[in-house]
PyMOL commands that place a pseudoatom at each C-alpha (Angstrom):
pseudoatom trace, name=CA, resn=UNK, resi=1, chain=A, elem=C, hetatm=0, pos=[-8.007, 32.470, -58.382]
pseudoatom trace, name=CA, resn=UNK, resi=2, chain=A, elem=C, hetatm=0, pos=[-6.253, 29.520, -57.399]
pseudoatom trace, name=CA, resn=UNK, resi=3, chain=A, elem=C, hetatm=0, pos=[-2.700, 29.411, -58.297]
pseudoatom trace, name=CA, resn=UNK, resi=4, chain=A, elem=C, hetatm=0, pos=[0.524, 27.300, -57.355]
pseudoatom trace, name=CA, resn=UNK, resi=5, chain=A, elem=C, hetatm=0, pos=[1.980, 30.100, -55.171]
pseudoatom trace, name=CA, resn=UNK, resi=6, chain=A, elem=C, hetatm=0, pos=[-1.210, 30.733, -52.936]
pseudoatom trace, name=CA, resn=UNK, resi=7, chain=A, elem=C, hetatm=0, pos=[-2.543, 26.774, -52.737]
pseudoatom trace, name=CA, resn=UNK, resi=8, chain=A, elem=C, hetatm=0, pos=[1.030, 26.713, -51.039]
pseudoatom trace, name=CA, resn=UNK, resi=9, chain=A, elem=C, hetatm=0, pos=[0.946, 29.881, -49.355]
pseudoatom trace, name=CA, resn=UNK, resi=10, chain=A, elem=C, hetatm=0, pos=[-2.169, 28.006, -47.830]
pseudoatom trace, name=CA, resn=UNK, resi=11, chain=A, elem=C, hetatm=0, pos=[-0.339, 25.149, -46.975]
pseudoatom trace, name=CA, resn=UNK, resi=12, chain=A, elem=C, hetatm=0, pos=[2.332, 26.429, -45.168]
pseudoatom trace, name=CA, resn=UNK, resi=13, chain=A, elem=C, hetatm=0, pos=[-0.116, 28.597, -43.340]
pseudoatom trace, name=CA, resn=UNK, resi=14, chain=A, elem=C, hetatm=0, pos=[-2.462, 25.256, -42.398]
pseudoatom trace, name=CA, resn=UNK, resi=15, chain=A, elem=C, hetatm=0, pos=[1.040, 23.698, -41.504]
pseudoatom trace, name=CA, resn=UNK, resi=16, chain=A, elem=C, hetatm=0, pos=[2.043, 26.441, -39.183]
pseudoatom trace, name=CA, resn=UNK, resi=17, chain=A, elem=C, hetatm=0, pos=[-1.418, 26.739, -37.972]
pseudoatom trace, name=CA, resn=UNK, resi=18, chain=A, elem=C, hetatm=0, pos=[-1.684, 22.906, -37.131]
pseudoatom trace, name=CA, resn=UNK, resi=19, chain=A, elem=C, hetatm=0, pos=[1.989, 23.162, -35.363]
pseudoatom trace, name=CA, resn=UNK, resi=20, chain=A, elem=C, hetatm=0, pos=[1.215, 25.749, -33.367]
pseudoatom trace, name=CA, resn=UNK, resi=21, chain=A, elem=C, hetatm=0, pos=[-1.623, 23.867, -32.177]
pseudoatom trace, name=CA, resn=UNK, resi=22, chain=A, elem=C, hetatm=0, pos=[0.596, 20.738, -31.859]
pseudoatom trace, name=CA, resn=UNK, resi=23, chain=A, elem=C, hetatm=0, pos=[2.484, 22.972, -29.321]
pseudoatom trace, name=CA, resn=UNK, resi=24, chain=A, elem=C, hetatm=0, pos=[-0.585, 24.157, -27.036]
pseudoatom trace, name=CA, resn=UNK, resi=25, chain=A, elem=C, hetatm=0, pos=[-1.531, 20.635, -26.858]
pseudoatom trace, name=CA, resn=UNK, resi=26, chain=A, elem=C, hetatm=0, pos=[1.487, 19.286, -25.337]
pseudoatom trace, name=CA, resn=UNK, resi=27, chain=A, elem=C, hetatm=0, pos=[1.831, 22.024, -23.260]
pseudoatom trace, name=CA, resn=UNK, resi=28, chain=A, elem=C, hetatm=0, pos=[-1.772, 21.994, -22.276]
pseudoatom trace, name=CA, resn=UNK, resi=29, chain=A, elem=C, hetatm=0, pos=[-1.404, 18.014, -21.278]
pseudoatom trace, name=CA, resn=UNK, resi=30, chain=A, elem=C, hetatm=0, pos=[1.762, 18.498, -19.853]
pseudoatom trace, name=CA, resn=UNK, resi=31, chain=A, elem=C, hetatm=0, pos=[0.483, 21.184, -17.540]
pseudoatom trace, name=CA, resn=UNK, resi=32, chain=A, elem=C, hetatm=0, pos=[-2.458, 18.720, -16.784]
pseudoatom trace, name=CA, resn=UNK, resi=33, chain=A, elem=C, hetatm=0, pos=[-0.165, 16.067, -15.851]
pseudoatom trace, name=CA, resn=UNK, resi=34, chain=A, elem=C, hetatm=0, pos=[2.352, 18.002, -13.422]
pseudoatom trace, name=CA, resn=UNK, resi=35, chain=A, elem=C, hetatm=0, pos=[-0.789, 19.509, -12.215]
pseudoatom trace, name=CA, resn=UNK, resi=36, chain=A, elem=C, hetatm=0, pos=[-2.419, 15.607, -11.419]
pseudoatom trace, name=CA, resn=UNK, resi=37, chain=A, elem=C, hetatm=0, pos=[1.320, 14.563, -10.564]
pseudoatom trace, name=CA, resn=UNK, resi=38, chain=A, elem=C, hetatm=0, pos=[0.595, 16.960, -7.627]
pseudoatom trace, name=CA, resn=UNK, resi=39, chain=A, elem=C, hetatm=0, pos=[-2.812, 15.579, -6.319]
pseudoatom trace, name=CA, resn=UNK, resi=40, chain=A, elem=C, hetatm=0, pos=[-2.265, 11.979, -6.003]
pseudoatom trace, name=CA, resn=UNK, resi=41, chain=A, elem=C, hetatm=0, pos=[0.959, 10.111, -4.545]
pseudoatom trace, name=CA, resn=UNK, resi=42, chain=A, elem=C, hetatm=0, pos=[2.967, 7.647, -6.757]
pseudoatom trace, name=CA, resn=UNK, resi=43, chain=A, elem=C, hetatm=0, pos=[2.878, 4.101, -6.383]
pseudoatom trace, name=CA, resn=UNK, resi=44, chain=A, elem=C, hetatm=0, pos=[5.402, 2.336, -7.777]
pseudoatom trace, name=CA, resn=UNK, resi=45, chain=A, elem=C, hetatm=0, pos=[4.419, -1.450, -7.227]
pseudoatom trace, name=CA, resn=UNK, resi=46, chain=A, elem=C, hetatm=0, pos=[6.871, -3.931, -6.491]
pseudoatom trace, name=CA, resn=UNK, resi=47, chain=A, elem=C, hetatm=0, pos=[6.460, -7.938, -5.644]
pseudoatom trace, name=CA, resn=UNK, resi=48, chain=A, elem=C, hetatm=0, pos=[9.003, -8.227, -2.842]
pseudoatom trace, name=CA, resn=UNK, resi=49, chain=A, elem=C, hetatm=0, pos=[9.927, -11.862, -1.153]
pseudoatom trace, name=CA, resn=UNK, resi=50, chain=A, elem=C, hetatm=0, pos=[9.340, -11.767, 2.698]
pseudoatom trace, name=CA, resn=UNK, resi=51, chain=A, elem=C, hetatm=0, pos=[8.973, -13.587, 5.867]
pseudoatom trace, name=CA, resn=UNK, resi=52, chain=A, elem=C, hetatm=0, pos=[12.375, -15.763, 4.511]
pseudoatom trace, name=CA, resn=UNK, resi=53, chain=A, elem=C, hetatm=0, pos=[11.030, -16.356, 1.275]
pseudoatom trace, name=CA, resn=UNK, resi=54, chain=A, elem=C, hetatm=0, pos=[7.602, -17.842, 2.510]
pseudoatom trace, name=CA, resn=UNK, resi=55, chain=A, elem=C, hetatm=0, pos=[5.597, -15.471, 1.396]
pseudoatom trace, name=CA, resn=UNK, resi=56, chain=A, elem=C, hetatm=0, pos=[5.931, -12.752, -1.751]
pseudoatom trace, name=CA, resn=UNK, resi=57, chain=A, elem=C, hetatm=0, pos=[4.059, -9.283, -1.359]
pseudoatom trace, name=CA, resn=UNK, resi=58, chain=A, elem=C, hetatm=0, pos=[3.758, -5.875, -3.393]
pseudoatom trace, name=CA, resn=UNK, resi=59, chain=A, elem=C, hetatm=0, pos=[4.912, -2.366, -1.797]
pseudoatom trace, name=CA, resn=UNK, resi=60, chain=A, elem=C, hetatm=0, pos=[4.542, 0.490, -3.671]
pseudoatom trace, name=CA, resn=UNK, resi=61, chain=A, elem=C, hetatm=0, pos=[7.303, 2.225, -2.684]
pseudoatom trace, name=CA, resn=UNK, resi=62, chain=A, elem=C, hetatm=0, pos=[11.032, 1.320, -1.701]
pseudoatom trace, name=CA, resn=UNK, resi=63, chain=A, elem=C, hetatm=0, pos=[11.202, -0.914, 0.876]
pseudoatom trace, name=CA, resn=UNK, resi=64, chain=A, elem=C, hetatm=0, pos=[13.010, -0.865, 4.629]
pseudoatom trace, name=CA, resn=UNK, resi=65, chain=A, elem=C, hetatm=0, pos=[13.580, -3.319, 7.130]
pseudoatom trace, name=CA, resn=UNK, resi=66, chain=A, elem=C, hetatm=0, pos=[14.045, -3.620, 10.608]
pseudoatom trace, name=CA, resn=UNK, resi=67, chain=A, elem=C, hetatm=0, pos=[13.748, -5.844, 13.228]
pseudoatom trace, name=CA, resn=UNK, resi=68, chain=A, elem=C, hetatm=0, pos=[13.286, -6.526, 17.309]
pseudoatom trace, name=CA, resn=UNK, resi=69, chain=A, elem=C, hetatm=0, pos=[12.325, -8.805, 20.219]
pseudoatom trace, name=CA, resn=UNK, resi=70, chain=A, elem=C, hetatm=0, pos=[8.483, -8.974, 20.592]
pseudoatom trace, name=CA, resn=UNK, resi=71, chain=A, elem=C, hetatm=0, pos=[7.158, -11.370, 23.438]
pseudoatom trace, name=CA, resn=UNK, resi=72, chain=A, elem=C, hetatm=0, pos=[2.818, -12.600, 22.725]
pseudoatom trace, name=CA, resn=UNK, resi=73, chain=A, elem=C, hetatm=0, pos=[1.317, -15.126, 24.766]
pseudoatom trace, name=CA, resn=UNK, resi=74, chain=A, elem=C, hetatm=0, pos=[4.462, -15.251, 26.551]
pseudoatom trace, name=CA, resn=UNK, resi=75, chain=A, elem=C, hetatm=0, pos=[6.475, -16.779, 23.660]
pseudoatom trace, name=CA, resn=UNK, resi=76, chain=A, elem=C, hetatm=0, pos=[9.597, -14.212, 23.208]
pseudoatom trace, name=CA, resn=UNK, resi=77, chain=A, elem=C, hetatm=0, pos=[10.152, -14.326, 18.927]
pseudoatom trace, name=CA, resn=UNK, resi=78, chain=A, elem=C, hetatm=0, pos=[11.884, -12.056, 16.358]
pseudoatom trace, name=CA, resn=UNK, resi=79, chain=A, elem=C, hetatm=0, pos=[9.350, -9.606, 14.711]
pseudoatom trace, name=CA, resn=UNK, resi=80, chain=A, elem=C, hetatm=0, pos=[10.455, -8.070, 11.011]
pseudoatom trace, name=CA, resn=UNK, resi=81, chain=A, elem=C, hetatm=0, pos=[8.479, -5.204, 9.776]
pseudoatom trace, name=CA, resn=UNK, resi=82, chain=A, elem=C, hetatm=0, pos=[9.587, -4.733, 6.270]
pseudoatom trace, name=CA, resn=UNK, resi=83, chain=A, elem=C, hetatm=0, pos=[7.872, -1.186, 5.130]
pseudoatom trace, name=CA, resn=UNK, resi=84, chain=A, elem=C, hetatm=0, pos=[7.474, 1.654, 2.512]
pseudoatom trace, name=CA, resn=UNK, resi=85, chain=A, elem=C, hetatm=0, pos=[6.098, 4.909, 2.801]
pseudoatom trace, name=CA, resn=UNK, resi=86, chain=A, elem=C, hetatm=0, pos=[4.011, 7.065, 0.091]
pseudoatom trace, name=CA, resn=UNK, resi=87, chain=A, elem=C, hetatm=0, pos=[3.554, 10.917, 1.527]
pseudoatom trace, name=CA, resn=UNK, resi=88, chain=A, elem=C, hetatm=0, pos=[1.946, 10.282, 4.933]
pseudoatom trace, name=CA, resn=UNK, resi=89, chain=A, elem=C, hetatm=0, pos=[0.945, 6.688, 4.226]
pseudoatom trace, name=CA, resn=UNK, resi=90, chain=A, elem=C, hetatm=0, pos=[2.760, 3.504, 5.366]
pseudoatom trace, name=CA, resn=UNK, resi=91, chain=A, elem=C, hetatm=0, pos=[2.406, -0.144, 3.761]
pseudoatom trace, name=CA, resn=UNK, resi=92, chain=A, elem=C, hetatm=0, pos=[3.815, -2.568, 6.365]
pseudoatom trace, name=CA, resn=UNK, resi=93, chain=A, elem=C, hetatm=0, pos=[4.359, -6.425, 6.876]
pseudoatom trace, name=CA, resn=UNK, resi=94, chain=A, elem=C, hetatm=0, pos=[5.936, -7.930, 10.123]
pseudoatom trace, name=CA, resn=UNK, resi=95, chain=A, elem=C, hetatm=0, pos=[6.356, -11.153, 10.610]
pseudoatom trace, name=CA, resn=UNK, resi=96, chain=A, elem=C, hetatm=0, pos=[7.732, -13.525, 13.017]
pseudoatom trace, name=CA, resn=UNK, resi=97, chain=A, elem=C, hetatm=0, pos=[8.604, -17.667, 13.138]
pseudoatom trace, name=CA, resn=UNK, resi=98, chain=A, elem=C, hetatm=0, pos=[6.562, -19.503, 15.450]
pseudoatom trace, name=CA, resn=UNK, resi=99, chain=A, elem=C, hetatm=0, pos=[8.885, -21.611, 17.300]
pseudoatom trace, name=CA, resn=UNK, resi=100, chain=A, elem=C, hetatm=0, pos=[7.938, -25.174, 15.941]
pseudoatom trace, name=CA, resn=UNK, resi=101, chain=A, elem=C, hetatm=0, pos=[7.305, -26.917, 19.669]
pseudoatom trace, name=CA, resn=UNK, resi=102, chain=A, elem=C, hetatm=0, pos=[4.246, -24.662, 20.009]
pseudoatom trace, name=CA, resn=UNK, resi=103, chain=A, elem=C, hetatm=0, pos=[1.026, -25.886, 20.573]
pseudoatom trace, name=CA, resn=UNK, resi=104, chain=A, elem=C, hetatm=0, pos=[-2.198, -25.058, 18.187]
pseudoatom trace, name=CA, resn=UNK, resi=105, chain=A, elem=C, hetatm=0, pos=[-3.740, -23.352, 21.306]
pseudoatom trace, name=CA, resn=UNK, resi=106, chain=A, elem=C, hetatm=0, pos=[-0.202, -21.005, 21.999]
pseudoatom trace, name=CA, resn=UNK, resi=107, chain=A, elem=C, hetatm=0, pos=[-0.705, -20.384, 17.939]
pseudoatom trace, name=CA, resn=UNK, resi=108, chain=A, elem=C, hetatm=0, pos=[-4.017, -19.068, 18.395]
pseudoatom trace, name=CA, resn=UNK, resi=109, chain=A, elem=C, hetatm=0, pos=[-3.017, -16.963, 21.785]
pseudoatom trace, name=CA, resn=UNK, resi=110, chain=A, elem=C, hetatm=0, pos=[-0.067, -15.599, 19.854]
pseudoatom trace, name=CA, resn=UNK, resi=111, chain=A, elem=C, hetatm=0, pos=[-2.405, -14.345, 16.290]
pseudoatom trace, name=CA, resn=UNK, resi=112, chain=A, elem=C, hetatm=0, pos=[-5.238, -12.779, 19.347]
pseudoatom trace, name=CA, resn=UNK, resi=113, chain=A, elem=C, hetatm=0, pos=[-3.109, -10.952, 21.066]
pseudoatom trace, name=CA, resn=UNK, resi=114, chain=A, elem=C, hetatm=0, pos=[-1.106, -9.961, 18.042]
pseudoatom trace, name=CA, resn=UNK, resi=115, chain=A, elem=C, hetatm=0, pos=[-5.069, -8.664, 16.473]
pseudoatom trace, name=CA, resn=UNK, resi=116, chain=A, elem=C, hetatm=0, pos=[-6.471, -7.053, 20.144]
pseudoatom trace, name=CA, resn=UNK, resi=117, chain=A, elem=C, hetatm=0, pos=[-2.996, -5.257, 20.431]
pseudoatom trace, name=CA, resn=UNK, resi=118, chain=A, elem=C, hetatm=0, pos=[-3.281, -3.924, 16.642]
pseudoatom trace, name=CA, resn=UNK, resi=119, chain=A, elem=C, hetatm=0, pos=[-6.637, -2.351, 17.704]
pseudoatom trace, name=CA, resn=UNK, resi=120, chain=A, elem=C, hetatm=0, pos=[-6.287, -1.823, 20.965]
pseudoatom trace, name=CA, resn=UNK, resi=121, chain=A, elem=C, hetatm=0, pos=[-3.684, 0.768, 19.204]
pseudoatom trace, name=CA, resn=UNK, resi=122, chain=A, elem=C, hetatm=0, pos=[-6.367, 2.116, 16.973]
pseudoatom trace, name=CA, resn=UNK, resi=123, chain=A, elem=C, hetatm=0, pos=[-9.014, 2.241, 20.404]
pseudoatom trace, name=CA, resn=UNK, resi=124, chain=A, elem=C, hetatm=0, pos=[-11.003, -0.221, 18.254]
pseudoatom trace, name=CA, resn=UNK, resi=125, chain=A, elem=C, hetatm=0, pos=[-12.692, -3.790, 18.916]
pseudoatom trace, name=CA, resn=UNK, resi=126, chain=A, elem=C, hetatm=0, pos=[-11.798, -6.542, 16.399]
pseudoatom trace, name=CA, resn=UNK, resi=127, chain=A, elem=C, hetatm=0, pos=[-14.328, -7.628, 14.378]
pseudoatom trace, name=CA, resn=UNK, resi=128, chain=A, elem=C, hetatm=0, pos=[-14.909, -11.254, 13.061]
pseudoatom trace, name=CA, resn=UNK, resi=129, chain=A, elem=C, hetatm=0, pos=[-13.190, -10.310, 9.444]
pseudoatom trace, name=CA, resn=UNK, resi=130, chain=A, elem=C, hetatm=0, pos=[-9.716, -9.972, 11.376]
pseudoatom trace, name=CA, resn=UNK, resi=131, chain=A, elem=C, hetatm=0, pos=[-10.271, -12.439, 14.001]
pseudoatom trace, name=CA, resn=UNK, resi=132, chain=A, elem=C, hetatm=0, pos=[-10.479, -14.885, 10.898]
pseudoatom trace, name=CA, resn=UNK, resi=133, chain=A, elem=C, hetatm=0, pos=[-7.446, -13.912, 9.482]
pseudoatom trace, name=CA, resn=UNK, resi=134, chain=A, elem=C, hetatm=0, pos=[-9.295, -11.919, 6.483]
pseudoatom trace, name=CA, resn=UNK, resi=135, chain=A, elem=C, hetatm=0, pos=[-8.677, -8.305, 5.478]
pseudoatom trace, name=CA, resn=UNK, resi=136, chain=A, elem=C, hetatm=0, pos=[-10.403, -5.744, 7.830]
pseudoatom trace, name=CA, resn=UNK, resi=137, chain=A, elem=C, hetatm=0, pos=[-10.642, -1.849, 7.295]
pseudoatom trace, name=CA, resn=UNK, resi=138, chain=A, elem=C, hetatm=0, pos=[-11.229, 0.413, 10.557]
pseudoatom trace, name=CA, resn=UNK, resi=139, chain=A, elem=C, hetatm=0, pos=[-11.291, 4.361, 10.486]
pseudoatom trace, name=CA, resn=UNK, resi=140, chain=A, elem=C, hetatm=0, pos=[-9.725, 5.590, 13.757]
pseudoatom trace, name=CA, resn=UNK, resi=141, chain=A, elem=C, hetatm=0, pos=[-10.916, 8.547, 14.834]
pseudoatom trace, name=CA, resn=UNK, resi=142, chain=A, elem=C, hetatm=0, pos=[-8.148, 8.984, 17.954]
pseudoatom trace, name=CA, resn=UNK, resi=143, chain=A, elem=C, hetatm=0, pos=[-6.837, 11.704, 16.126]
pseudoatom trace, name=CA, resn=UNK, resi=144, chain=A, elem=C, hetatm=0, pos=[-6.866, 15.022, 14.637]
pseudoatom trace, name=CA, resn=UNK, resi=145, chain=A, elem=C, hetatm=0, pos=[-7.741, 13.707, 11.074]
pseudoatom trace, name=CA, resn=UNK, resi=146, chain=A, elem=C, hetatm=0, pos=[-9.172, 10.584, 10.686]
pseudoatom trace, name=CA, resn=UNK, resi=147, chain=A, elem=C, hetatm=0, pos=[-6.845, 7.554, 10.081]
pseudoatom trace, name=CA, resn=UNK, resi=148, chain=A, elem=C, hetatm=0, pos=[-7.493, 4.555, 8.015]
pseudoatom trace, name=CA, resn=UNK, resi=149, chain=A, elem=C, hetatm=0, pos=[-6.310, 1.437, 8.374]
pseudoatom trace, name=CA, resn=UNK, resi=150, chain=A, elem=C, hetatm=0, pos=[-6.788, -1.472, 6.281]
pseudoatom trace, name=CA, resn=UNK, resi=151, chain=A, elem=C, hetatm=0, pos=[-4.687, -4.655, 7.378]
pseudoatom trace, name=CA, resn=UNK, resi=152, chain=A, elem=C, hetatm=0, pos=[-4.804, -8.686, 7.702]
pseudoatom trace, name=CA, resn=UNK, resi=153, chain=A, elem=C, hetatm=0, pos=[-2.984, -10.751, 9.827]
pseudoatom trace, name=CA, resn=UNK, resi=154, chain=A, elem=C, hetatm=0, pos=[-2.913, -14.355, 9.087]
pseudoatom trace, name=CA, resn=UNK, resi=155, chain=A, elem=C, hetatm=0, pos=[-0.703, -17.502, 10.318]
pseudoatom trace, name=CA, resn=UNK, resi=156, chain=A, elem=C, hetatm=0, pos=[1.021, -19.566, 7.907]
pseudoatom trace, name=CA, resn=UNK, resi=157, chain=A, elem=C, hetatm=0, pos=[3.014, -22.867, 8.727]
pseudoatom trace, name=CA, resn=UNK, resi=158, chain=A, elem=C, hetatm=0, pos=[5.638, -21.593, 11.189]
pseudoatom trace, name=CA, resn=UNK, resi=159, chain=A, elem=C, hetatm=0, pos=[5.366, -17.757, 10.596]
pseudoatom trace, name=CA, resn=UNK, resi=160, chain=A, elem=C, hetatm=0, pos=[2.559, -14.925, 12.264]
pseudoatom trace, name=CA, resn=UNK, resi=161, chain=A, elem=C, hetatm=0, pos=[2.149, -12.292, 9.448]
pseudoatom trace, name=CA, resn=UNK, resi=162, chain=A, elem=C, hetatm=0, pos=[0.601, -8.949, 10.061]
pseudoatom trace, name=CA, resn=UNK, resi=163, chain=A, elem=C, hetatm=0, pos=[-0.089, -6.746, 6.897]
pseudoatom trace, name=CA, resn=UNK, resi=164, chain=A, elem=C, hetatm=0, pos=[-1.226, -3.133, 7.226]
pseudoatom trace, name=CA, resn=UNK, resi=165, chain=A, elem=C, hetatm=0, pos=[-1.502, -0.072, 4.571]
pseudoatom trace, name=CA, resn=UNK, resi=166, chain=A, elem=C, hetatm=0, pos=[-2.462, 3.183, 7.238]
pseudoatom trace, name=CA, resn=UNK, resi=167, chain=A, elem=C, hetatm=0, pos=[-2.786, 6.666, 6.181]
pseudoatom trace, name=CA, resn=UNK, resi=168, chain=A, elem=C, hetatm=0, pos=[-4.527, 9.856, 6.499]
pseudoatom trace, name=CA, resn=UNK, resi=169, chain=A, elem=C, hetatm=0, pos=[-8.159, 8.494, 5.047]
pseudoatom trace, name=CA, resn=UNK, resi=170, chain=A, elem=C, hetatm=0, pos=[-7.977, 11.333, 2.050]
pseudoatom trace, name=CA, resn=UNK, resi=171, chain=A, elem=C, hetatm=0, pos=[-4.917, 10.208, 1.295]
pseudoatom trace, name=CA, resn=UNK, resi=172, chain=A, elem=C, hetatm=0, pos=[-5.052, 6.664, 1.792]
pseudoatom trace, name=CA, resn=UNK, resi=173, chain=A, elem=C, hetatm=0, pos=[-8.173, 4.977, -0.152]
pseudoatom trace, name=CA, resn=UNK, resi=174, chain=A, elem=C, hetatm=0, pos=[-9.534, 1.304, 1.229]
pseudoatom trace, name=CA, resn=UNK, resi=175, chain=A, elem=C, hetatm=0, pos=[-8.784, 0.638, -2.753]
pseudoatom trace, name=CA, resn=UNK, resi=176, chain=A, elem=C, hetatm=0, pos=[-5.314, 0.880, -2.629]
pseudoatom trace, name=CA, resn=UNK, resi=177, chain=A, elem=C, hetatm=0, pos=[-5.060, -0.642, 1.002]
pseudoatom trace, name=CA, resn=UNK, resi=178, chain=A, elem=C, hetatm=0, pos=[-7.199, -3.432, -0.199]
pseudoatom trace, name=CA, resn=UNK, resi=179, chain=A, elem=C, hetatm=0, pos=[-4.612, -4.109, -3.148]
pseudoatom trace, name=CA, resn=UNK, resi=180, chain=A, elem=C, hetatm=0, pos=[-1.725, -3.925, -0.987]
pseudoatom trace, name=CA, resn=UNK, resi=181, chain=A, elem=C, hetatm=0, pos=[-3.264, -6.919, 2.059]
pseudoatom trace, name=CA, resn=UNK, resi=182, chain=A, elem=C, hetatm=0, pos=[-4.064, -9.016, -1.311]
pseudoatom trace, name=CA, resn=UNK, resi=183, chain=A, elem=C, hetatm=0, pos=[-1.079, -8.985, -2.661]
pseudoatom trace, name=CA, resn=UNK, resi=184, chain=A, elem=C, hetatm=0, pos=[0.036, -11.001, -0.414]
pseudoatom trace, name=CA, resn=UNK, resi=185, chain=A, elem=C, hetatm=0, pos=[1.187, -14.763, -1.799]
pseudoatom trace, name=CA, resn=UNK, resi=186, chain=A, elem=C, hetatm=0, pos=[1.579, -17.483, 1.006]
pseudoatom trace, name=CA, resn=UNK, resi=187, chain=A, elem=C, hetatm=0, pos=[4.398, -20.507, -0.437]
for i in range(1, 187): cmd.bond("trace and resi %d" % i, "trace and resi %d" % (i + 1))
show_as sticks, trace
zoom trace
């Protein structure tokens, strides 16, 4: 028989029941998240303005700067690598001003040798995709683990930008190296 002390005793039991549950379920998801948080690095997208405000890109990490003396096609020029690291993976942009006297033919030296050197580094041959300034991918196998690298370098009124995400290739996905090279906003 149903009376107004068990319909409640039934309640309260459903009610416990249901909270109890409520508890395993957070702590199952919670579990499944710290376990995820685990397998796959953060990215924590930023836009950034580089290359003295001509151009905007989007690291997804904190970003560092630094900067040197370079000399291509004989032209001596400040190069400023502005770069963030996620575990073993690096997101880089350098960049450099072009001194304004140059000719289109010094230009064109200065983004070749700036390419052949990238993969000359990599023991790779540039293909037509980064000789025309578009995004490239190349999987160097020079060491241990395979490393991929996916990268653009492009000229832009007075500045030589070279954009690169490299990592181990099961950590680094062309995806997410593709997303990084087209974030990149020319002014």
């Amino acid at each position: 028989m149903w009376d107004a002390q068990n319909i409640e005793g039934q309640v309260q039991m459903f009610l416990a029941t249901m909270k109890s549950c409520r508890v395993w379920g957070r702590t199952l998801i919670l579990l499944a998240a710290v376990a995820l948080a685990g397998c796959y690095p953060e990215y924590n997208w930023r836009e950034i303005p580089v290359a003295d405000g001509l151009a905007v890109a989007a690291f997804p990490a904190k970003v560092n700067g630094q900067s040197r003396t370079i000399t291509l096609a004989g032209v001596d020029m400040e190069f400023t690598v502005e770069s963030a690291w996620v575990d073993s993976s690096i997101f880089a942009l350098g960049y450099a001003r072009l001194p304004a006297d140059l000719s289109p033919g010094t230009r064109a030296a200065i983004r070749l040798e700036m390419t052949e050197s990238l993969f000359r580094s990599l023991g790779e041959q540039p293909g037509k995709q980064a000789l025309k300034g578009e995004t490239f991918v190349v999987v160097s196998q020079q060491s241990a683990s395979p490393l991929r690298v996916v990268g653009r370098i492009v000229e832009h009124r007075d500045i030589i930008v070279r954009m690169m995400a490299s990592g181990p290739e099961q950590e680094l996905s062309e995806q997410i190296g593709r997303e990084f090279t087209g974030s990149l906003s020319l002014r």
